[in-house]
N, C-alpha and C positions, 0 to 999 in steps of 0.2 A: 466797210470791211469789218468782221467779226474780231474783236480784240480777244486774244489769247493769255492767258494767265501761268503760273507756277505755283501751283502747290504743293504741299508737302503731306507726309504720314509722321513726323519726328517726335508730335506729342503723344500722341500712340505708340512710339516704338519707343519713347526712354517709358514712358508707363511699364509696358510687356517686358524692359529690361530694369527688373528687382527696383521699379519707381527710382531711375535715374533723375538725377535734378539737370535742370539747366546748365547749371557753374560745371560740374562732371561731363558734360559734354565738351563744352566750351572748354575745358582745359586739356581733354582729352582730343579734338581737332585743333588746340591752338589759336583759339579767340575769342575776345572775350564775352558775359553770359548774356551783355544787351545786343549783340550779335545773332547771338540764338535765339533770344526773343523776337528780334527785327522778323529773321526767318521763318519761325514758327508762325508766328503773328503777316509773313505773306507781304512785310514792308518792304522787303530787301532781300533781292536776288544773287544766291551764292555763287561765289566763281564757282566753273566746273570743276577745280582743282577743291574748291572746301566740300563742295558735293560731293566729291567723291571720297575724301577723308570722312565726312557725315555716314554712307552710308556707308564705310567700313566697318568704324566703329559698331555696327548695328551688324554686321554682316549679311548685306542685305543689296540684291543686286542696284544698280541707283535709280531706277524705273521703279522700283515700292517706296522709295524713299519721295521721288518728286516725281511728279505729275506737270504734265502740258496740254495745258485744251481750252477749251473754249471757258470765258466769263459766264459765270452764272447771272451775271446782269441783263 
């Protein structure tokens, strides 16, 4: 069976927003910056509920934000 993954666009989009840092996301959805690291970094998969505060913030629908597909493995 094909294993499926979650990734994300997040370090790209705080870059494209006036080089957002980590800790200003994280405080701005409400948890904290090794949180966001975990995620960016593809450790740790966000409830739908932080996903979708993520890709608020960004205003940005949550399908540019995360991605679902196949392992590049």
């Amino acid at each position: 069976m094909e294993k499926f993954v979650i990734t994300n666009a997040i370090r790209r989009l705080r870059f494209d927003a006036s080089e957002m840092t980590q800790k200003d996301l994280a405080d701005l959805v409400g948890v904290t910056r090794q949180t966001i690291v975990a995620i960016e970094a593809a450790k740790y998969a966000p409830s739908l509920e932080l996903a979708f505060r993520i890709a608020r913030v960004f205003d940005r629908p949550l399908e540019e934000v995360f991605q679902y597909g196949p392992s590049p493995e």
